[in-house]
VMD Tcl script that draws the C-alpha trace (Angstrom):
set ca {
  {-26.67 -21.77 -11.80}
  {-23.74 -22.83 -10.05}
  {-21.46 -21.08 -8.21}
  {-17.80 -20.65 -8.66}
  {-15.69 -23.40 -10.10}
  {-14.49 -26.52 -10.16}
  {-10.92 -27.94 -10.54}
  {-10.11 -31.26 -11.90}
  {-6.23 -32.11 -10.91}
  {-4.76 -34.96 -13.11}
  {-1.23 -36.83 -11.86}
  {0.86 -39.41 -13.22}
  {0.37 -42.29 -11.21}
  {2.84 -44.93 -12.47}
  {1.14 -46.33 -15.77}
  {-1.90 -44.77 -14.67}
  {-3.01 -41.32 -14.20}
  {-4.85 -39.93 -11.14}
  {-7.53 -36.94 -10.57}
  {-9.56 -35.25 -8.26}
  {-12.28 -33.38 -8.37}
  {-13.39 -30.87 -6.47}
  {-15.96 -28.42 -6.09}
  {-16.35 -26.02 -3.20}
  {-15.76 -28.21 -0.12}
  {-16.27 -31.60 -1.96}
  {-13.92 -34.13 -2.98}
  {-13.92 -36.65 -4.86}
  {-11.04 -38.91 -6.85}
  {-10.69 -42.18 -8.76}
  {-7.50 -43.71 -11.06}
  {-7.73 -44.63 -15.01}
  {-5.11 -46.16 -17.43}
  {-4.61 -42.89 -19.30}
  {-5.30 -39.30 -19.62}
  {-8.22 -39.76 -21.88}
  {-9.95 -42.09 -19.52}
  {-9.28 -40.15 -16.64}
  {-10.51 -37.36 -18.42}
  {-13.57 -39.38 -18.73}
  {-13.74 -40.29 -15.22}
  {-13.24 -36.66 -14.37}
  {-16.70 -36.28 -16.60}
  {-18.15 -38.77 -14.25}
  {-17.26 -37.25 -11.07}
  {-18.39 -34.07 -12.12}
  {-21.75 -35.06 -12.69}
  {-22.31 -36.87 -8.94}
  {-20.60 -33.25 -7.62}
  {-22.09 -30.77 -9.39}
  {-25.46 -32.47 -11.89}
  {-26.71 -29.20 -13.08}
  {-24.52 -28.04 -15.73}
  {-26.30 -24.50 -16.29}
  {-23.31 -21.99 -15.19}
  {-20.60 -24.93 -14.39}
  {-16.98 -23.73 -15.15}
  {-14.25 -26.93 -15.00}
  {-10.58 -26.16 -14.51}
  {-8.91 -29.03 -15.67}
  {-4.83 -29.05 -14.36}
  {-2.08 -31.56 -14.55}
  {-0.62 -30.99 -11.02}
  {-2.20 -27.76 -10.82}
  {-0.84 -26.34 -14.19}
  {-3.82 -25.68 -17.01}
  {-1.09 -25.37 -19.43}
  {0.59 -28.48 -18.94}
  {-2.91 -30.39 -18.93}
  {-3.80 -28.48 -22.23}
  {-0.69 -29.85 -24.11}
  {-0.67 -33.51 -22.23}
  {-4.36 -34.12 -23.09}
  {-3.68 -32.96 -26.64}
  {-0.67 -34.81 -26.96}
  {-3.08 -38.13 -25.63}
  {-5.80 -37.14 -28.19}
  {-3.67 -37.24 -30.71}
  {-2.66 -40.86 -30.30}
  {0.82 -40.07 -28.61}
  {1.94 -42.97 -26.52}
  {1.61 -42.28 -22.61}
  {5.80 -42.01 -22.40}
  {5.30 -38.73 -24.66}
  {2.27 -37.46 -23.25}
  {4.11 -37.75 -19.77}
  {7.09 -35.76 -21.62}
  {5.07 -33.19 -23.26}
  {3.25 -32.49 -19.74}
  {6.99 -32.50 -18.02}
  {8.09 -29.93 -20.74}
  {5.16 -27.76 -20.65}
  {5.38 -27.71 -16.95}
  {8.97 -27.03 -16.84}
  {8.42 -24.26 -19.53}
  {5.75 -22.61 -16.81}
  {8.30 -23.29 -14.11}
  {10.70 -21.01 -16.16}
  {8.11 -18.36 -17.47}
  {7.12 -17.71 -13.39}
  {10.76 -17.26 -12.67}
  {11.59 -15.21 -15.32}
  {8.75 -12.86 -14.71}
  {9.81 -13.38 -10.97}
  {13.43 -11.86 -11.99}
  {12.19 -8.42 -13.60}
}
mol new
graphics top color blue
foreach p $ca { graphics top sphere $p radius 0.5 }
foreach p [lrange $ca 0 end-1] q [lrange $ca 1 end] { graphics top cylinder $p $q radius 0.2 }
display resetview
């Protein structure tokens, strides 16, 4: 069974998109021309970092936000060109950005 977690971080990289995966001390990244195939590469890299998948638990961010990923990789799965899957990931990011400060402000 593993232990603890292991993040995937997705970022625009100009047309492409960028992630790294890591797991414990281990690092490991590659590029693909979208969110779905760097989702998929994400797949691949967990598998050389972590093979057993009994117990594994992925985080999967966009720029360390699991809320902006969500949306962005729904957005992408839905057949949304990359310019609105890059908006939808700006918005929910910016609507995080506000939620932390407004909870900061109470």
């Amino acid at each position: 069974m593993a232990t603890g977690h292991i993040t995937a971080n997705y970022l625009p990289d100009g047309n492409d998109w960028s992630v790294t995966v890591t797991s414990g001390t281990e690092s490991q990244s590659a590029r693909a021309p979208g969110l779905i195939a760097a989702r998929d590469k994400a797949d691949q890299l967990i598998e050389q970092l972590a093979p057993n998948p009994a117990g594994r638990v992925v985080i999967h961010l966009l720029d360390g936000d699991g809320f902006a990923f969500s949306t962005a990789y729904l957005q992408a799965r839905h057949g949304l060109s990359d310019e609105a899957t890059h908006a939808a990931a700006q918005s929910a990011a910016a609507a995080a950005d506000k939620g932390q400060n407004s909870h900061a402000t109470r």
